[in-house]
C-alpha positions in Angstrom: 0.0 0.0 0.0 1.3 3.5 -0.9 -0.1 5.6 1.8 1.3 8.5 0.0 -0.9 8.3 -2.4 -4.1 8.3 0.2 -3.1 11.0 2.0 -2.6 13.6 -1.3 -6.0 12.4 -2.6 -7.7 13.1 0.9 -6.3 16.5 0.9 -7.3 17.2 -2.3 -11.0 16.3 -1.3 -10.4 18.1 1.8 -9.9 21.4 0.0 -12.7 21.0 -2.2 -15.0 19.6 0.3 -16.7 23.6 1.1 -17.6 24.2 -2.2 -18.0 20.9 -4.0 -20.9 19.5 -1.7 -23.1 22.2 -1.5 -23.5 21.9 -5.1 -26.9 21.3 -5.8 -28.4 19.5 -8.9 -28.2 22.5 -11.7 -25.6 22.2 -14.1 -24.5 20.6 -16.9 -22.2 17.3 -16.3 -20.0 15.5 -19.1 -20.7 11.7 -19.9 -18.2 9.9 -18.4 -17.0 6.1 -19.2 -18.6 5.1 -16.3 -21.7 6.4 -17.0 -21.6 5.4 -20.8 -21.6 1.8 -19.3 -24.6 2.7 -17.2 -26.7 3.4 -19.9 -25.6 0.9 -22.0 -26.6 -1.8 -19.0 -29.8 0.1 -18.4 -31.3 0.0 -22.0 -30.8 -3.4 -21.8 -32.6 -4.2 -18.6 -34.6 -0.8 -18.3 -37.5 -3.2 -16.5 -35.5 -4.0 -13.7 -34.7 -2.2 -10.6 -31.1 -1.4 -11.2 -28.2 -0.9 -8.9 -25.0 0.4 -9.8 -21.8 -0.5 -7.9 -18.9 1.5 -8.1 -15.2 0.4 -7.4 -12.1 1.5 -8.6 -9.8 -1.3 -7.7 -9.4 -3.7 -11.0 -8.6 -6.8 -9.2 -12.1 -7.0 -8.2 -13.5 -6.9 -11.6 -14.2 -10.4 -12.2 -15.3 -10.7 -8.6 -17.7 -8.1 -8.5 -19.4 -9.1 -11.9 -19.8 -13.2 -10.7 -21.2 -12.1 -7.2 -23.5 -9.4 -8.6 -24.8 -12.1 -11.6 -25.2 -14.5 -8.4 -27.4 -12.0 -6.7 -29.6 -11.2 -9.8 -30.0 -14.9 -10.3 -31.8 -14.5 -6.7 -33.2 -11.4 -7.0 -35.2 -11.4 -10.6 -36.3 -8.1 -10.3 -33.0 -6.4 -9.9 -29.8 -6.1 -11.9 -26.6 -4.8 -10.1 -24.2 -3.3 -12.2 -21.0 -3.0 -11.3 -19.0 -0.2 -12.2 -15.4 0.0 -12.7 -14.3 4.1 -12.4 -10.9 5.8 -12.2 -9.7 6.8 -8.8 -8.3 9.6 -8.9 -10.6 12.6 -7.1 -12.9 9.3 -6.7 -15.4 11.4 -3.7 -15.9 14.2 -6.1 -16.7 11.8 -9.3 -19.5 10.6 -7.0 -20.5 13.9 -5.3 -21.1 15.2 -9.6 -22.8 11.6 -10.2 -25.3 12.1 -7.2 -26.0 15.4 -7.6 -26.3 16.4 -11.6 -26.6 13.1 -13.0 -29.9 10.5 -13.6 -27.6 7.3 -13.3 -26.4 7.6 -9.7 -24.0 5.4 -8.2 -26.1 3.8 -5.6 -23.2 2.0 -3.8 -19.6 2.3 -4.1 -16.3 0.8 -2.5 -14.0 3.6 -0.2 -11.6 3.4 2.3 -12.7 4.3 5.9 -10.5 7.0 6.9 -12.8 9.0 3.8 -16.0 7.9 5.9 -16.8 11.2 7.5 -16.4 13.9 4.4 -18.4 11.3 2.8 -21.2 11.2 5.3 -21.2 15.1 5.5 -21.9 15.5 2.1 -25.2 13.1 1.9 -23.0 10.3 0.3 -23.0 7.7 3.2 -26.4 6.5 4.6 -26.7 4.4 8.4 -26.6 0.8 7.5 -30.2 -1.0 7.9 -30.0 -4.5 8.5 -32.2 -6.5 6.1 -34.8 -8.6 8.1 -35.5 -10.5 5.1 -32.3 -12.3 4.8 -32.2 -15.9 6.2 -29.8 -16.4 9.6 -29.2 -12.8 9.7 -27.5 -11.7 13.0 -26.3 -8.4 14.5 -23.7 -7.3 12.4 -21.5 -7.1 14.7 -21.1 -10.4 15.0 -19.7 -11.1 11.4 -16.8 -8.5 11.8 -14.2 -8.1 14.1 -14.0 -4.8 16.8 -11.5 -3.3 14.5 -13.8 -3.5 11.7 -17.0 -2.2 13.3 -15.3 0.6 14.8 -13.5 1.8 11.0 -16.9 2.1 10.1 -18.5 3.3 12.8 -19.0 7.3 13.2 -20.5 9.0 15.6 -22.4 5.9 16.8 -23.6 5.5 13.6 -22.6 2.1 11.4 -22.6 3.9 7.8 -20.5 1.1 6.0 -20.0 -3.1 5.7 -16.5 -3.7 6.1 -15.6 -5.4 3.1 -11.7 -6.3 3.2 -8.8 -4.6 4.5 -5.0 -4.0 4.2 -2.9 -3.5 7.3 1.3 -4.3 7.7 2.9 -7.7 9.4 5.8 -9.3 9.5 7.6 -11.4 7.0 10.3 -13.4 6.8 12.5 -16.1 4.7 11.5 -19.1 6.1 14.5 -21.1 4.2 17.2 -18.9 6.0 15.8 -19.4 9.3 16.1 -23.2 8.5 19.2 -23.3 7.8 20.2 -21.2 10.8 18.2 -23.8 12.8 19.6 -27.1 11.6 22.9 -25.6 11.8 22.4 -24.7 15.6 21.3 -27.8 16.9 24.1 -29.5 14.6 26.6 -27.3 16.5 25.0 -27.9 19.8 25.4 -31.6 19.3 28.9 -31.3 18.3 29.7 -29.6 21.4 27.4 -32.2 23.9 29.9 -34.8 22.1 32.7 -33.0 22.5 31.7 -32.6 26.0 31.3 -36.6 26.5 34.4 -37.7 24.9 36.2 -35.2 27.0 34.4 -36.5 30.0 35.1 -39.9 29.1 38.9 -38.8 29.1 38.7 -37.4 32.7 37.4 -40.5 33.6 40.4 -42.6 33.3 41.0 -43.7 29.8 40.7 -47.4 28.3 37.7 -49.2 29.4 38.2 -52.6 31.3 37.0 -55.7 29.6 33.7 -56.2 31.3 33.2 -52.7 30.2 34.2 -53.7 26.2 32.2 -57.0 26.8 29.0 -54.5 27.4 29.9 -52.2 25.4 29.5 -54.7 22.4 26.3 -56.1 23.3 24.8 -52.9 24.0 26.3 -51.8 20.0 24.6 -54.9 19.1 20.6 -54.0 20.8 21.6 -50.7 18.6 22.1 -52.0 15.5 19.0 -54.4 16.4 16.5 -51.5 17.6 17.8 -49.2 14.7 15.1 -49.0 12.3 12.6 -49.3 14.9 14.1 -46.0 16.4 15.3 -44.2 13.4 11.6 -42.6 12.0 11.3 -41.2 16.2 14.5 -39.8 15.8 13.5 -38.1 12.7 10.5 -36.6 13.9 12.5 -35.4 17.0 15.2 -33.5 14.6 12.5 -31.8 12.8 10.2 -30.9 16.3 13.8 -29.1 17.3 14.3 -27.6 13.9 10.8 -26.4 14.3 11.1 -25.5 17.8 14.9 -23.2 16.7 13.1 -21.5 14.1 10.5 -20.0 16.5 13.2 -18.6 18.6 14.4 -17.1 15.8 11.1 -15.1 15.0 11.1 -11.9 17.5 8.8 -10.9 19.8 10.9 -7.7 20.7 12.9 -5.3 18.7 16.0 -6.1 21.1 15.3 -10.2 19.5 15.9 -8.7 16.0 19.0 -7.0 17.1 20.2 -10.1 19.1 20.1 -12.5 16.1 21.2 -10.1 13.5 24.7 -9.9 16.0 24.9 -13.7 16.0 23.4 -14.8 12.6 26.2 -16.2 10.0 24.4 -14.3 7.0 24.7 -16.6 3.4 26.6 -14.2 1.1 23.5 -13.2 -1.0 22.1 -11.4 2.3 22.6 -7.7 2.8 20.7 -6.9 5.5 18.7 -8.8 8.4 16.3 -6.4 8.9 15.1 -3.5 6.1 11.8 -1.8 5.7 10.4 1.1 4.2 11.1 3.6 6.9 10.1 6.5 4.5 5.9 5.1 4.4 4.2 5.4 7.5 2.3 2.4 7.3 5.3 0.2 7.8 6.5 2.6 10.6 3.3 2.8 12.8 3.6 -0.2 14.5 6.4 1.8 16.6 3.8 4.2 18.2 0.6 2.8 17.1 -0.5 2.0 20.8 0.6 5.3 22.2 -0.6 7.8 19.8 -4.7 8.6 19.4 -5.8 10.5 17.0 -9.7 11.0 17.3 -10.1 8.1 19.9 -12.3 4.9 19.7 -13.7 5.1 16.0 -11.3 8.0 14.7 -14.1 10.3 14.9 -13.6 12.4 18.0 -11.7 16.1 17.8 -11.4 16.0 21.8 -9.2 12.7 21.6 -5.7 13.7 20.8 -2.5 12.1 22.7 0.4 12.7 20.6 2.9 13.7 22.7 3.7 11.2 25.7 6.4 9.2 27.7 5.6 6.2 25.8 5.4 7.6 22.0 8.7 9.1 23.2 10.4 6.4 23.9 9.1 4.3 21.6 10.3 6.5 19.0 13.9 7.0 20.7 14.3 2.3 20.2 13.1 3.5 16.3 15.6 6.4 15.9 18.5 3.6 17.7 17.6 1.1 14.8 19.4 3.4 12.4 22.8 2.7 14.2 22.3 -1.4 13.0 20.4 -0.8 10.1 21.7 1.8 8.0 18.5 3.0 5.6 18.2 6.2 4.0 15.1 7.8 3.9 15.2 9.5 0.5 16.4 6.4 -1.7 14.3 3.6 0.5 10.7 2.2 -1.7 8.3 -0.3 -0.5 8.4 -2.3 -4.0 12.1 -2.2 -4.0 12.1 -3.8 -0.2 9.4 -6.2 -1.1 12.0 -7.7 -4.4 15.0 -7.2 -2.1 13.0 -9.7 -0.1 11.9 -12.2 -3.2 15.8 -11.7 -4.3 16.8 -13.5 -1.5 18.8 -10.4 0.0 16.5 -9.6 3.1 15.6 -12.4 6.3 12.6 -10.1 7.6 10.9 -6.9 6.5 7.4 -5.6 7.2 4.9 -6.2 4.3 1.5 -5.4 3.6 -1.2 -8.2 2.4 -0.3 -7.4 -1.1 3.0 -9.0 -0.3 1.2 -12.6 -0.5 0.7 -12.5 -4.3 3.7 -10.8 -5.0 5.7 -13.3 -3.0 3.4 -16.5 -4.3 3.5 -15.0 -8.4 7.6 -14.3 -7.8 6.9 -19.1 -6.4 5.1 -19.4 -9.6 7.4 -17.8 -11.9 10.7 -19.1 -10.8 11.8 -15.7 -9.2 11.7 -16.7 -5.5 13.7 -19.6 -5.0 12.4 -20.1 -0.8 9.6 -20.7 1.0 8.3 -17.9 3.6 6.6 -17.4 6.6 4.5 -14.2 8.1 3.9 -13.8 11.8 3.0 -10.7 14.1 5.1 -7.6 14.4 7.4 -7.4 17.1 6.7 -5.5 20.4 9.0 -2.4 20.9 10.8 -3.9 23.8 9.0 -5.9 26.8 7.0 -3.4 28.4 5.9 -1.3 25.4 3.8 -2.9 22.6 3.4 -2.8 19.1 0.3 -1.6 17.3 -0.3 -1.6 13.6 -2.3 0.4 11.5 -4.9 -0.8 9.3 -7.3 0.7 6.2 -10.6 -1.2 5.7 -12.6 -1.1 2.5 -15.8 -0.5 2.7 -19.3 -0.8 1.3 -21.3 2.3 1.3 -25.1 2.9 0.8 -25.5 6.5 -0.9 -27.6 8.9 0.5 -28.9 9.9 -3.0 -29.8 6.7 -4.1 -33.5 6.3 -5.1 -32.8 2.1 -4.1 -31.5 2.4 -0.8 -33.0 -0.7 0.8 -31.6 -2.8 -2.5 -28.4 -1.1 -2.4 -27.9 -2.0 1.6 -29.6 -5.7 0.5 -26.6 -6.3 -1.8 -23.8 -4.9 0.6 -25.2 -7.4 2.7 -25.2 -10.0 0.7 -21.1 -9.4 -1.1 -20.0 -8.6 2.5 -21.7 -10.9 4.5 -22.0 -14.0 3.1 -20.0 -13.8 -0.1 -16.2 -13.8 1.0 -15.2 -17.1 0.6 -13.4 -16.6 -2.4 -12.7 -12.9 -2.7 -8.9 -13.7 -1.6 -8.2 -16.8 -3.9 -9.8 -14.3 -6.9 -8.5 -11.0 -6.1 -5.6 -11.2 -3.4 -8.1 -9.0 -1.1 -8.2 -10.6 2.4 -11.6 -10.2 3.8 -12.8 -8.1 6.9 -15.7 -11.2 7.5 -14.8 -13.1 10.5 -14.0 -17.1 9.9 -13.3 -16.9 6.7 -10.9 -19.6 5.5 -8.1 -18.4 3.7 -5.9 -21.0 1.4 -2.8 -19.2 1.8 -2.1 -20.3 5.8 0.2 -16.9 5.7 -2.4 -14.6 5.5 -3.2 -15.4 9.6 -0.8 -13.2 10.9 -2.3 -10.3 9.2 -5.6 -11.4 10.4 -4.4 -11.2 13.8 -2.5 -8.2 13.4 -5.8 -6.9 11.8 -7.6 -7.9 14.7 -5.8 -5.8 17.2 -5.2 -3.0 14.9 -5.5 1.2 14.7 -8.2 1.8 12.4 -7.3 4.8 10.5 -9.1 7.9 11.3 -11.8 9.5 9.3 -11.7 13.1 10.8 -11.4 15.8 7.8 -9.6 18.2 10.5 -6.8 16.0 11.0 -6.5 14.9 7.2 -2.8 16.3 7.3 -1.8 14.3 10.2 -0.4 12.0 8.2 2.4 13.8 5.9 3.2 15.6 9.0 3.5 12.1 11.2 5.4 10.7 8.5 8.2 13.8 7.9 8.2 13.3 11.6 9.7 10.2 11.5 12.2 10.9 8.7 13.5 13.7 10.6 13.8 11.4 13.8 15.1 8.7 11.8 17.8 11.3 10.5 18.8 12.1 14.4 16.3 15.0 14.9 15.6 15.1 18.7 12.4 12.8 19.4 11.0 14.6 21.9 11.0 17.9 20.5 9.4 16.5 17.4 6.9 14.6 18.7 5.9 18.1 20.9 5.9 20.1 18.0 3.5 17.8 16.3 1.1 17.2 18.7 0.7 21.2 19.1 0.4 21.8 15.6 -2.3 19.2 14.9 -4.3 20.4 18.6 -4.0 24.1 17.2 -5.4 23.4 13.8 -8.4 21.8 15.6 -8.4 24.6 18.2 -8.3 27.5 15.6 -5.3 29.3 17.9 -1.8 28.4 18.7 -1.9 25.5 21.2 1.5 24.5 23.8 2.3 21.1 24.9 3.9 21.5 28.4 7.1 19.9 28.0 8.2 16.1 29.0 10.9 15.6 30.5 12.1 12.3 29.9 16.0 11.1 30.5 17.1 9.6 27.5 18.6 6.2 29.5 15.1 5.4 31.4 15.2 2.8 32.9 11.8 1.5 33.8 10.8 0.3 36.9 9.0 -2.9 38.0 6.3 -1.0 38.9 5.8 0.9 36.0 6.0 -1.7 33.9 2.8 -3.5 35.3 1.1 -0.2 34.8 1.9 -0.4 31.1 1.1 -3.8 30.7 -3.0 -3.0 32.8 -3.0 -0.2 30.6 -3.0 -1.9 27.7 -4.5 -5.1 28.2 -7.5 -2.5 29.6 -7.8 -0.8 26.2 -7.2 -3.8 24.4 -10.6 -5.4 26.4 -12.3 -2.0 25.7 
């Protein structure tokens, strides 16, 4: 995921917001592509009720287009249309749809963090569960927390989460088996050498009644051999299995500890390298320390940016650039992500996109290991990690003349029709349960599951180009704590309207944290965590 990308076309929506949603429905509006199809479609099934989808995500083409043929098979007066438009100013194409043109794009597929400009203008409706639907339950119950609360705003459920991308951890899983078997081979080497030296200390030649036993007992070897020999196997590869999972890190400090002892293959160039100029792979750091707009990203009153813990959370990040030498200006997502499928990288943090990439690199004879995904490491063992997450969602507009259809099909693709949607498109879905074929894909569940939703506040749209150039310039050796201040006070005094002061922090850069503390960290979070 590019987040770059997000955040320009939210500001640019941002800026337009005043003046392009009080439009009203005079004017004269071009034909677009998108609406060409529309007609097309609608000539041909004028007699029907018909729905138009919108999307702007290719991949989902062929998805769309089967589930929305299954649905009309079901529904035989109505005919959803999907509707495959460009993305760029993708709110405002929408906005001109709804309000000067006759084929209105009833429902459509947007991120959450554009969930409130989107409800402001009219373009978002509450979500109405269907009570004609068979086994229908609360929907809460088909999503997880993270999920409800990304569409959730201000107590209102105006979206079905659909699928969603967050980051996790991924690693060579070749590499760390190799470092395995060649630990426990050196270990055994050493527990003989150990033995035969103990043997030595022990006086020497053994006496004949020793040599007589020794053979017989070489002799019930040789007998019980085979017997033993498919045990011992399955015991080498329980302690291959069991080495590898010390090798996967639950702390930063674990990452640092095996890159100082791992004998790298000459193809690697780094252990660990990221994209430290995209905030998405960087928010994990601070992710549970840092609110911006609370529970459901909605709420103006909720900002924490500047605290102990986002401080020195961001003071182990800043450290990271003494063992891992990345530069900020030359660093790329794609270019860590074929690093990685070159062989030249043991872990890195991916997005779910990394999963098709990684299995068409399998396919083609570019990626010549196998790989593994697992949660993010904490940033040491008192503070934790937290990632951030976007979830696509289904939307029900406000304009639309078929509202109760409209919400009857987001049902319906949402709630009963992911099965499939990751084998087709690559998409992992926001539906609970779901079984995915690729068994990598849990770790990003989980990591979804316990994840930031991204906010949907249109005050705070620039948070994230000025969270991000934060962590550059800390990454670069700007002081933490003075960045962190001077961030938090300019994103409280743009909501305010007037110049706002953070009273300083002072904390010592060696802290060492005490016993006490620590527990208080750990309640803290398992507190919001249960909330």
């Amino acid at each position: 995921m590019n987040l770059k990308r997000r955040i320009s076309a939210i500001l640019v929506i941002a800026v337009m917001a005043g003046g392009l949603f009080g439009a009203g429905k005079a004017g004269l509006l071009k034909i677009s592509p998108a609406e060409e199809a529309q007609k097309s479609e609608e000539s041909l099934f004028g007699h029907k009720d018909t729905v138009y989808l919108w999307y702007t995500d290719e991949a989902l083409t062929d998805y769309l287009n089967s589930v929305a043929v299954s649905y009309n098979e079901t529904k035989k007066d109505v005919r959803v249309i999907p509707v495959y438009t460009s993305g760029l100013e993708y709110l405002e194409t929408i906005n001109q749809a709804s309000l000067q043109s006759e084929s209105v794009p009833d429902l459509y597929i947007i991120g959450n963090d554009s969930l409130e400009k989107a409800y402001l203008a009219g373009l978002a409706s509450e979500i109405k569960e269907p009570k004609n639907v068979p086994n229908m339950r609360d929907i809460s119950e088909y999503f997880p927390d993270a999920s409800i609360r990304a569409v959730t705003y201000h107590e209102k459920q105006i979206g079905y989460p659909f699928y969603f991308e967050t980051s996790s951890f991924l690693y060579n899983k070749t590499y760390l088996e190799d470092w395995a078997k060649a630990q426990i081979e050196a270990e055994a080497d050493a527990a003989e050498g150990e033995a035969a030296q103990e043997e030595a200390d022990n006086g020497g030649e053994p006496s004949q009644d020793e040599t007589d036993d020794s053979g017989k007992a070489a002799q019930e070897e040789a007998d019980n051999r085979s017997e033993t020999q498919q045990e011992e196997t399955a015991d080498n590869s329980e302690a291959i299995a069991a080495k590898m999972e010390e090798a996967l890190p639950k702390t930063i400090d674990d990452i640092l500890s095996f890159a100082d002892m791992y004998d790298a293959p000459e193809q690697v160039e780094a252990v660990f390298k990221w994209d430290v100029s995209d905030i998405f792979y960087n928010y994990f750091f601070v992710g549970n320390y840092i609110d911006v707009g609370g529970r459901n990203g909605d709420d103006e009153e909720s900002i924490n940016i500047y605290n102990e813990s986002a401080i020195r959370c961001m003071r182990v990040y800043q450290n990271l650039n003494q063992f891992f030498s990345i530069d900020t200006a030359e660093i790329s997502y794609d270019d860590v992500l074929q690093d990685f499928i070159d062989g030249k990288i043991v872990y890195t943090v991916a997005t779910t996109d990394a999963l098709t990439k990684v299995e068409e690199a399998k396919k083609n004879g570019e990626f010549h290991y196998e790989y593994g995904t697992s949660v993010l490491p904490d940033v040491s063992e008192v503070l934790l990690s937290q990632s951030l997450s976007v979830t696509q969602t289904i939307v029900v507009n406000g304009y639309s003349e078929h509202k109760e259809v409209a919400n009857d099909f987001a049902v319906y693709l949402t709630c009963f029709n992911s099965d499939t949607l990751y084998d087709r498109t690559g998409k992992v879905p926001a539906l609970k349960g779901v079984a995915i074929t690729n068994p990598n894909a849990d770790a990003f569940i989980q990591e979804y599951v316990k994840s930031v939703p991204i906010p949907k506040m249109i005050e705070t749209s620039n948070y994230w180009v000025e969270l991000e150039i934060a962590f550059s310039q800390i990454w670069d050796g700007n002081d933490v704590n003075q960045d962190l201040k001077a961030l938090s006070e300019k994103i409280k005094g743009q909501i305010a309207g007037e110049a706002y002061t953070e009273e300083y922090i002072d904390v010592p850069e060696e802290v060492e944290v005490s016993e006490e503390a620590s527990e208080e960290i750990l309640e803290e979070n398992t507190s919001e965590e249960t909330e």
